[in-house]
C-alpha positions as CSV (number, residue, x, y, z in Angstrom):
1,X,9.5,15.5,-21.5
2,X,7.4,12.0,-22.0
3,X,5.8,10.7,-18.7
4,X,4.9,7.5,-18.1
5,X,3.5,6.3,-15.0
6,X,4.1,2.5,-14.4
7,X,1.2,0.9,-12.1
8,X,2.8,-2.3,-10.3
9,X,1.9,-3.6,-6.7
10,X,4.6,-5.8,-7.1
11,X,7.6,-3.2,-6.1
12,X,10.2,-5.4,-7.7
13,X,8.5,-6.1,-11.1
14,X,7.5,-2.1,-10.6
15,X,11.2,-0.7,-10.2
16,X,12.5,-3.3,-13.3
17,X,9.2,-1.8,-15.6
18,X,10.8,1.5,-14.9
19,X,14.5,0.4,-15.2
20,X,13.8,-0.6,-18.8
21,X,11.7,2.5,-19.6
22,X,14.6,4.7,-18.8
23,X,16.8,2.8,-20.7
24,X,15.3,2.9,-23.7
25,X,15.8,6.7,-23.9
26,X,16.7,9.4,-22.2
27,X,14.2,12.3,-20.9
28,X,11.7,10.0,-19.8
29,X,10.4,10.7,-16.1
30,X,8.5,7.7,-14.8
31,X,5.9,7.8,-12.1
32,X,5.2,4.6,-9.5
33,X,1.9,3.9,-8.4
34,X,1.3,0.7,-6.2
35,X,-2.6,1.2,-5.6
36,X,-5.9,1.1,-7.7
37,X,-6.8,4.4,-5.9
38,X,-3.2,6.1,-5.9
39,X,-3.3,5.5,-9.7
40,X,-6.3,7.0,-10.0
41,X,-5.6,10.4,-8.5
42,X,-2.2,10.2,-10.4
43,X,-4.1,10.0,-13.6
44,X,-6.5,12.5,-12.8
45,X,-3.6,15.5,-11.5
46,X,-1.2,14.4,-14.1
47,X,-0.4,14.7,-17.8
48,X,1.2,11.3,-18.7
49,X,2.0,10.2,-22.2
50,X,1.5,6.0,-21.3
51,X,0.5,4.0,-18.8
52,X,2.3,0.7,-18.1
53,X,-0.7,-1.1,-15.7
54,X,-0.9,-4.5,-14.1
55,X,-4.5,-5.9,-14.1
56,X,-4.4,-7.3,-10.3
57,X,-3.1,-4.7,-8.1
58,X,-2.6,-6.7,-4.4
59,X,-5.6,-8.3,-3.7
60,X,-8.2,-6.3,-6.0
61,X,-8.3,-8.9,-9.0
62,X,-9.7,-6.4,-11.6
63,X,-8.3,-3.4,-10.2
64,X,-6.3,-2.2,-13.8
65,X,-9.7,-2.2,-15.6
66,X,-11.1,0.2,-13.1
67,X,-7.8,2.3,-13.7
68,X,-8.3,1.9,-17.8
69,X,-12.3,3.1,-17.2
70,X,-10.9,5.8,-15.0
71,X,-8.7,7.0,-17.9
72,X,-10.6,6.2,-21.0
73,X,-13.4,8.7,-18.6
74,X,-10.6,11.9,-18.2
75,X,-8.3,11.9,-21.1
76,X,-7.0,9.6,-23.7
77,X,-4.2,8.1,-22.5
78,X,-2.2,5.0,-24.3
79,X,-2.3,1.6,-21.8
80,X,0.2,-1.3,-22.0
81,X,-1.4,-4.1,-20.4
82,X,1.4,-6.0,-18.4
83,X,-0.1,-9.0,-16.4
């Protein structure tokens, strides 16, 4: 199964990101994180296959790049920058 965890503050933009991901094919379990430190835990505990990440995450302007150095420190993961 492909994971993908999509990493949105906005829950509207969050739940379309996801919407679209699990249209494009079937199988694909996606993961919602709303927080700079929720998606870092996520990261760490999980095995995902992408990462769909916002830069500002509520009022933490550079939040995502934290999240991307958290990642790029653990595993390789592939990041789509949406912003």
């Amino acid at each position: 199964m492909v994971r993908v965890a999509v990493i949105e503050d906005d829950v509207p933009t969050s739940n379309q990101i996801k919407g679209w991901i699990e249209s494009a094919r079937s199988g694909i379990r996606v993961d919602q994180w709303y927080t700079r430190d929720d998606a870092t835990s996520a990261v760490d505990r999980e095995r995902y296959d992408l990462v769909v990440l916002d830069i500002e995450l509520g009022r933490e302007r550079h939040a995502g790049v934290a999240v991307i150095n958290a990642i790029n420190q653990r595993r390789k993961i592939p990041v789509l920058v949406v912003s």
